[in-house]
N, C-alpha and C positions, 0 to 999 in steps of 0.2 A: 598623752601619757604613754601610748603604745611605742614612740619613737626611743620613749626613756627605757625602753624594757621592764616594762609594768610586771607583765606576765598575763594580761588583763587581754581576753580576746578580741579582737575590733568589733565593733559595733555598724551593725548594717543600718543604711536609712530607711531600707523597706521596711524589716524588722519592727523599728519603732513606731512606725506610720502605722502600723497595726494592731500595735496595741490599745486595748479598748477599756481598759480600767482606769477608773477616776484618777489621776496622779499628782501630788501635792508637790511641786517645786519649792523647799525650802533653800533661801541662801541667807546669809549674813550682807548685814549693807556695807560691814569693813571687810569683806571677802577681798582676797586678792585678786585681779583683774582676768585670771584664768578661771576662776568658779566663775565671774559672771557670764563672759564667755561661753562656757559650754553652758552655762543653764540657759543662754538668750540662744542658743542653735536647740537645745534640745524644746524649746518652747515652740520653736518654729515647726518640730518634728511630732511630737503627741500631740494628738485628737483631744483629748480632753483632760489638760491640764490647767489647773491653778497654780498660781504662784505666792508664794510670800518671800517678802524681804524683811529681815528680822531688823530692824533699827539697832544703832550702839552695838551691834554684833558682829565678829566676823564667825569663822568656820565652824566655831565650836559654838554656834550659834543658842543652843541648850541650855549649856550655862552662863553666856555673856549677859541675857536678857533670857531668862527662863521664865517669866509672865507675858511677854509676847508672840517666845513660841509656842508656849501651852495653849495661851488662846488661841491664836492662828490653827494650830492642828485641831485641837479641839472645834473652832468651828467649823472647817472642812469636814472633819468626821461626822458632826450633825448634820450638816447638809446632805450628804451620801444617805446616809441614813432615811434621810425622809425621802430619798430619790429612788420611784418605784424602777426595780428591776423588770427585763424580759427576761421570759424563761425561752429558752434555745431548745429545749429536748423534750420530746411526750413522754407521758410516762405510757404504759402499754398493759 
């Protein structure tokens, strides 16, 4: 994207590698072969990602199949939910 003049800042690999929140990869299964792409590198890059592929959908995934992404997000959301956090900081 950044070649097309996005406007869009590069994205570092270290960057992402460190990211530590749960991150839900949604794509469309009729995506165009550039979403799948970056979604299969950024897969390689976050620590703790899920993925959905929304069937009969491409980009605008939402609406193409809007009972598959609702489940799919909605059961990611549940799961998180029941997933005990660490707390990083004391209180004093």
């Amino acid at each position: 994207a950044e070649l097309l003049g996005s406007g869009f800042a590069p994205i570092e690999v270290k960057e992402l590698q460190k990211i530590e929140a749960p991150t839900l990869l949604v794509t469309g299964e009729n995506s165009i072969g550039l979403f799948h792409r970056l979604s299969d590198r950024l897969a390689e890059l976050l620590p703790r990602l899920d993925r959905l592929d929304i069937p009969r959908a491409s980009h605008m995934m939402h609406e193409d199949n809007a009972l598959a992404y609702n489940r799919g997000v909605l059961s990611f959301l549940t799961v998180q939910n029941k997933t005990p956090t660490v707390k990083t900081s004391k209180m004093i």
